[in-house]
N, C-alpha and C positions, 0 to 999 in steps of 0.2 A: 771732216774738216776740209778736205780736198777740194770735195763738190760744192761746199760753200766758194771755198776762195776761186771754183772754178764759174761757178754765179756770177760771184762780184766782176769777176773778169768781163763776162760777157757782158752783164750790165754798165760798166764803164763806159761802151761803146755804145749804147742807145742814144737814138737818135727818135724824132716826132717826122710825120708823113711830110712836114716841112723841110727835113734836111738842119734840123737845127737840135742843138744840145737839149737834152733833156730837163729839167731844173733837178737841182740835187735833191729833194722831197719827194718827187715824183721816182727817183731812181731807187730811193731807198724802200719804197712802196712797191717795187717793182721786185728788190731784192728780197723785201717778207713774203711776197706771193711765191716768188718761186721755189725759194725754202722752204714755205709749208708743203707746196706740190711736193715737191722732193719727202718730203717728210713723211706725207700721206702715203705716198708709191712705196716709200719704202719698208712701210709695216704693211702693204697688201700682199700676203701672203701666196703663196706658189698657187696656180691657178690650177695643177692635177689633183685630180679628185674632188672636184668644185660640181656643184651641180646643174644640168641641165635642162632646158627645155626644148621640147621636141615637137618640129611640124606633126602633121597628120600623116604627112608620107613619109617623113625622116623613123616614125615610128615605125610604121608597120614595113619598112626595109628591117628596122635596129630587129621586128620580132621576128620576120620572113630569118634571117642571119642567126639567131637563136634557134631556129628549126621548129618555130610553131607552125602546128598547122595550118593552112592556106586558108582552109573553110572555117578557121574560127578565130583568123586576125580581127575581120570584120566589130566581132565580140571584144576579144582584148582590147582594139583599139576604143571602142565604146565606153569599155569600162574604166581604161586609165583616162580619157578623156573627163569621163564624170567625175572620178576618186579623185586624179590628181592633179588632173589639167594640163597632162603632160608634162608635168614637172619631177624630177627626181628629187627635189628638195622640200615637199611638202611633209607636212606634220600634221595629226588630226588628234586632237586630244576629243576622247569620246563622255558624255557626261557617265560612265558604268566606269570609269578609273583607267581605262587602256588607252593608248595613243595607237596611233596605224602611220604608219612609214614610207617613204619614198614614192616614184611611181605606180607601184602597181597598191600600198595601201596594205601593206603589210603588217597586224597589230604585233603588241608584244603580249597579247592577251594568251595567244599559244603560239605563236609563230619563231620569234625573235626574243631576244633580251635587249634591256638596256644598261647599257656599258662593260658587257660581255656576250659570249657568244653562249647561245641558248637556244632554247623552245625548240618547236618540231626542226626546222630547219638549221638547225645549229649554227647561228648566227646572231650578231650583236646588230639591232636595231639599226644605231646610227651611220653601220655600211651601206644601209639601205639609201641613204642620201644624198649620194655623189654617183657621178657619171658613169660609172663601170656598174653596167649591167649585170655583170656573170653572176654573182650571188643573188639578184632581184629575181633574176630570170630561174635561178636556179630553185629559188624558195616557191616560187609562185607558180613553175611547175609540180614540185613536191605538194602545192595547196590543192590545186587545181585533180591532181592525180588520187588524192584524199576524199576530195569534198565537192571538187567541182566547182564549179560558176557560185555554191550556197555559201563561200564564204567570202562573197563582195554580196551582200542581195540586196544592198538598197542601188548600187549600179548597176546590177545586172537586172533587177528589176526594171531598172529605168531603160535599158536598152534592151528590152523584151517587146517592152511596151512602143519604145521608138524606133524607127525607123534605122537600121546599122547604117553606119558611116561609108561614104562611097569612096573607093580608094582605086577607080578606074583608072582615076587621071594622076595615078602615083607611077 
């Protein structure tokens, strides 16, 4: 109720690029707009742990920072490129009943669970989809340490076949 009557307040005082009173329809128009803004803001939820997207170089610092290898950012980069497009928030629901997760595309087929922590990596899917790396990173070494490059093979195919990502000018 504050922010309302602190609205109306400022609204009172509107003025047109004229220097002249506003007409009172116009102000009232003025004062729904800015209560919905106010409205909208104020059910948008804390922005930690929201998910991101990540340049080409902002990545392969984030993986360089994690301590993967040098000689196979190139690869990583490639692959979450293809999987998830550099996004932590993506979702792949697979026509065989599993989805795959976050950026590196992690399924809950044996990796993850969803809405608990689980599978090989004992983790809940949906941490896979916000901005903190450390359980992404942490799972996808544990894949990686298992199975290698074979449990992304439609991207790692694709960046066998293409040319790796150049990250000179990072």
């Amino acid at each position: 109720m504050r922010v309302i009557l602190r609205i109306q307040d400022v609204m009172s005082v509107a003025f047109d690029s004229r220097s002249q009173p506003v007409p009172k329809w116009s102000k009232f128009n003025m004062r729904c707009q800015l209560l919905l803004l106010w409205l909208a803001l104020s059910v948008v939820p804390n922005t930690y742990g929201h998910a991101r997207t990540f340049t080409r170089c902002q990545l392969m610092r984030e993986l360089l920072r994690y301590n993967f290898s040098r000689t196979t950012v190139p690869y990583w980069v490639c692959l979450i490129e293809h999987a998830s497009g550099r996004t932590t928030e993506k979702v792949t629901n697979h026509n065989n009943s599993y989805t795959s997760f976050g950026l590196f595309q992690i399924n809950n087929k044996e990796w993850c669970k969803k809405g608990r922590k689980g599978g090989r990596c004992h983790i809940k899917c949906e941490d896979l989809l916000n901005e903190d790396l450390a359980d992404d990173v942490r799972c996808a070494k544990n894949i990686y340490g298992r199975v290698g490059f074979k449990a992304w093979p439609a991207s790692f195919a694709y960046c066998k076949e293409k040319s790796l990502p150049d990250l000179s000018r990072c």
